[in-house]
N, C-alpha and C positions, 0 to 999 in steps of 0.2 A: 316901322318898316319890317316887312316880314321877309326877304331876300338876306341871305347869311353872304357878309362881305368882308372881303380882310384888305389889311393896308401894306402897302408893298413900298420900300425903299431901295432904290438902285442907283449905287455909289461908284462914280469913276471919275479918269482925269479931267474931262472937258464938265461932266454936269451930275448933280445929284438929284435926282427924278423922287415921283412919290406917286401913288396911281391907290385909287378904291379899287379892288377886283370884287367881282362876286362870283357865287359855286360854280356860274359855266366860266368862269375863264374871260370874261368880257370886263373890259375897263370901265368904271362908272363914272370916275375924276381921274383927271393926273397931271401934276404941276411939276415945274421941273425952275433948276436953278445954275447959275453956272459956278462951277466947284472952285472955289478960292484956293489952287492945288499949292502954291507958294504963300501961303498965310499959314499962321498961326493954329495949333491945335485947335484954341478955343473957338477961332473965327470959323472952321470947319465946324465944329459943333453946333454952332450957331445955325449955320444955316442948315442943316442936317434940321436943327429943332424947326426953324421956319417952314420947311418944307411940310413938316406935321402939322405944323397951325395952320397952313392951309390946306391940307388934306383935314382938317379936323372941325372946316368951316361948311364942309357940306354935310347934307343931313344923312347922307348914307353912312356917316360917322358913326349915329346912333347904333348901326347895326353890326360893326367891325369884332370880329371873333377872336380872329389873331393877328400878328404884326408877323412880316418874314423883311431882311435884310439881306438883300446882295452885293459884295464888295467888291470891288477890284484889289486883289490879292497880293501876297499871300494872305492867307484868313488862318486864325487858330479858334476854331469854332469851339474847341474845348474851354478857352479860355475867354472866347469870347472880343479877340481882339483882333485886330487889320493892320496892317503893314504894307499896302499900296504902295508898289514900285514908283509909281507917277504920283502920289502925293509924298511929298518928304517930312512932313511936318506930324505924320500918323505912322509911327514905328512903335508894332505891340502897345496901340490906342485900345482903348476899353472901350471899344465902341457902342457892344451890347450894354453896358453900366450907363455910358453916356445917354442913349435912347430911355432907357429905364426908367433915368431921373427925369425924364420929362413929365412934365405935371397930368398932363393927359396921358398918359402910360404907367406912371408909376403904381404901385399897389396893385399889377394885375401879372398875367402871367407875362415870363423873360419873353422879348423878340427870337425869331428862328434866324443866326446869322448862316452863312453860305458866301461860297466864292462866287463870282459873276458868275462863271463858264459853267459851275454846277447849277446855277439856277437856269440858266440856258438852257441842259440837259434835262431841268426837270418841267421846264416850261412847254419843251416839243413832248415830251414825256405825255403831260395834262393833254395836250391840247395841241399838238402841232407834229411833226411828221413822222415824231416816236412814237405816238397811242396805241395802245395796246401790243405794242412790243417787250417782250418780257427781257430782253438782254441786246443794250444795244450802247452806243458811242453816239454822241452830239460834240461835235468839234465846232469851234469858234476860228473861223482864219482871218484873221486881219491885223492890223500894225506888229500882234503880235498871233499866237497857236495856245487857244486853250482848249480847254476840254472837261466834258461830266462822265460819267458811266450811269447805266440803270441795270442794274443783275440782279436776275429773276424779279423780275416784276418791279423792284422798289430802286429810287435814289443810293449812291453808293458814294457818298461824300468822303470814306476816309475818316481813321479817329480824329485827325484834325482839321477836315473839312478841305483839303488837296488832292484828293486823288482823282484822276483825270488831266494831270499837268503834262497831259501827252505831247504838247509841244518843248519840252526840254527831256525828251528821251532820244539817247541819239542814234541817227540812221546811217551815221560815217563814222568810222573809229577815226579816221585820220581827216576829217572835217575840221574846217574852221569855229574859232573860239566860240560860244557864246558868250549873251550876257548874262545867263546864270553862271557862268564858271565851269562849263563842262564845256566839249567839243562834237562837234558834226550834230546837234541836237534838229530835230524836225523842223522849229521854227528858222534857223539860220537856210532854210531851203525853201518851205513854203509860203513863209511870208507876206504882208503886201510889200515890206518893206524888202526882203529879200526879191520877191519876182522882182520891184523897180532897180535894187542893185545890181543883178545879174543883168539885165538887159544893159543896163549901161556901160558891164562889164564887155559887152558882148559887141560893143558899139553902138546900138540905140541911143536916140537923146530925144529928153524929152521936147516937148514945145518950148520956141523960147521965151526964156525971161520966168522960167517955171521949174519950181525942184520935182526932181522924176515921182511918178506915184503907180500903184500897182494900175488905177484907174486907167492913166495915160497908157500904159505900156499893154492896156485889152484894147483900146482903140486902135493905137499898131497894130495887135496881132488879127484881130477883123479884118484891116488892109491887107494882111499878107505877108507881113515884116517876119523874116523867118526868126530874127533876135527874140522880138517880142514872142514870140510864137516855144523858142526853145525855152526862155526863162518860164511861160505855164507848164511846160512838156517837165522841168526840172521840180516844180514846187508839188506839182500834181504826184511826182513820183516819188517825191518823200513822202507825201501825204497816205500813199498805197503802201507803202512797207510800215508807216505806220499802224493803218487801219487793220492790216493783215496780221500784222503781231498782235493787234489785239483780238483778232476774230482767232489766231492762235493758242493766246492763253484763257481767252473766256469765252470761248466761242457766240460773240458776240452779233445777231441774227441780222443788223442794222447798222448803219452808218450815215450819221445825220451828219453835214458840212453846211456852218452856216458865216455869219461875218460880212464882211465886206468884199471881200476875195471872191467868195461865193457867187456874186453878181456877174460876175464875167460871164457863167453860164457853161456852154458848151466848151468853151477855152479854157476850163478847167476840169469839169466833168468828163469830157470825152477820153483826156491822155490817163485821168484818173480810173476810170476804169479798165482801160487797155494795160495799165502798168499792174493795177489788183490783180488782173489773172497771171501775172506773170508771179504776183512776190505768195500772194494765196493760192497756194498748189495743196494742202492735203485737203482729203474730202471732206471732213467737216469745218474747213474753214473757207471753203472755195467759193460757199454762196452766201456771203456776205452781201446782202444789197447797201448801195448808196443811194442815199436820198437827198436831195437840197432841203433847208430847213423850210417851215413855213410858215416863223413866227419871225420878225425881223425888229423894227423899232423898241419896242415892249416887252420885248423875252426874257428881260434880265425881273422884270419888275412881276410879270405873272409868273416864271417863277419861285422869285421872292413869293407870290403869295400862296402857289402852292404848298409850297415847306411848310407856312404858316397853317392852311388847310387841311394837311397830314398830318401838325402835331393835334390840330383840332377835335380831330377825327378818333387822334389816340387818346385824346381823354384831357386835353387843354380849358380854359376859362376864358371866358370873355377877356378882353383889352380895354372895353370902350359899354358904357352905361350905360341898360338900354332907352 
């Protein structure tokens, strides 16, 4: 097989994915498992390895350059370990060591690990609504607010692979707690889970017989529900003092928002850029564009295989026999 292809793993609470990508960014296999998040270290391994042995059943295997891993975070890509808020059983896990030792892996070069949210960044980055932008923000909004950078032209992952955690910077000095342990952070505003608490705060209820969801509360706001309607006007405008601070310190030319949030559409895009001109007032930071993402299911996993593709590039070894 003459198509140069890499293997991509993408690790979170509900499911642990695995995908062939090749050079354009196109999925050739990809199998997925559901992530045993209350099991045993090892049982996560496990299936972490199965997932390989089935991405390692097809023949586009033969042609696999490099491997790239995306985790749900925090990640210490220095060390090469994961700490998944929503897996409890992976605290500073050796996760790269764990993949290593896989028999179809071992003896070649280390996997490229990365947080979810930065593989997000580098997925629109390749191939989705960052291309060819030299300096820009990919935001994740949903259950929870993550986020990648790309300055000047390349990935900008942080010595240990977190930077971009824009959703626990805070946009209220006098805001409510988060769950990282600081206060008024971005994510306690825009939310899915924050839009659906505010609306309830606001008096909206969901449908009965159903716990509120950011989903329910954009079907509201379509109808006209002015609740549902202020809890996007609130998420959207923390989201604009975030984006703005960062088109402040890096003058960052884009702003990619993607996630589940994202789908609302206009119920969120609209107040978000009315709130931007308001918090991005000096002139080089005024024309920051927002863009919806335009990579959604598979973003975590191409790229995971971008990262893989860049170390390639710099001068990496096959993974996989030709």
């Amino acid at each position: 097989m003459n198509t140069q292809v890499y293997a991509a793993i993408d690790i979170g609470g509900t499911k642990i994915a695995g995908a062939l990508i090749d050079d354009a960014g196109e999925v050739v296999e990809r199998t997925e498992l559901p992530t045993p998040a209350r099991e045993s270290a090892s049982r996560l391994s496990a299936t972490v390895d199965r997932v390989i042995d089935a991405l390692a059943a097809h023949p586009a295997w033969r042609a696999v350059l490099g491997m790239g891993i995306a985790s749900a975070g925090p990640v210490d890509t220095a060390a090469g370990t994961v700490s998944p808020v929503n897996i409890p059983a992976w605290r500073s896990f050796p996760l790269v060591e764990s993949v290593r030792a896989h028999p179809l892996v071992s003896g070649a070069i280390d996997p490229v690990l990365l947080g979810d949210a930065v593989a997000v960044a580098a997925a629109e980055h390749w191939r989705g609504a960052a291309r060819g932008v030299r300096n820009a923000l990919c935001m994740v909004v949903s259950t929870g607010v993550g986020g990648g950078y790309v300055l000047d032209g390349a990935l900008h992952p942080g010595p240990s692979g977190n930077a971009g955690h824009i959703g626990h910077i805070p946009v209220d000095l006098d805001g409510p707690p988060c769950v990282c342990g600081g206060r008024g952070c971005v994510e306690g505003y825009a939310s899915g889970t924050a839009i659906a608490r505010h609306a309830v705060r606001l008096g909206w209820r969901p449908p009965a017989g159903r716990e509120a969801t950011a989903a329910d509360v954009a079907v509201a706001a379509r109808a006209g529900d002015d609740r549902a309607l202020a809890a996007f006007d609130r998420s959207a405008r923390a989201l604009a003092a975030a984006i703005a601070g960062s088109a402040t310190l890096l003058e960052i030319e884009v702003a990619v928002i993607g996630g589940g949030v994202a789908q609302a559409g206009d119920l969120l895009f609209a107040p978000l850029g009315r709130h931007l001109r308001g918090f991005a007032v000096l002139d080089f930071a005024r024309h920051v564009v927002v863009r919806p993402a335009e990579l959604a299911r598979d973003a975590g996993l191409v790229g995971a295989a971008a990262a893989a593709r860049s170390r390639v590039l710099d001068g990496g070894a096959p993974i996989a026999a030709e």
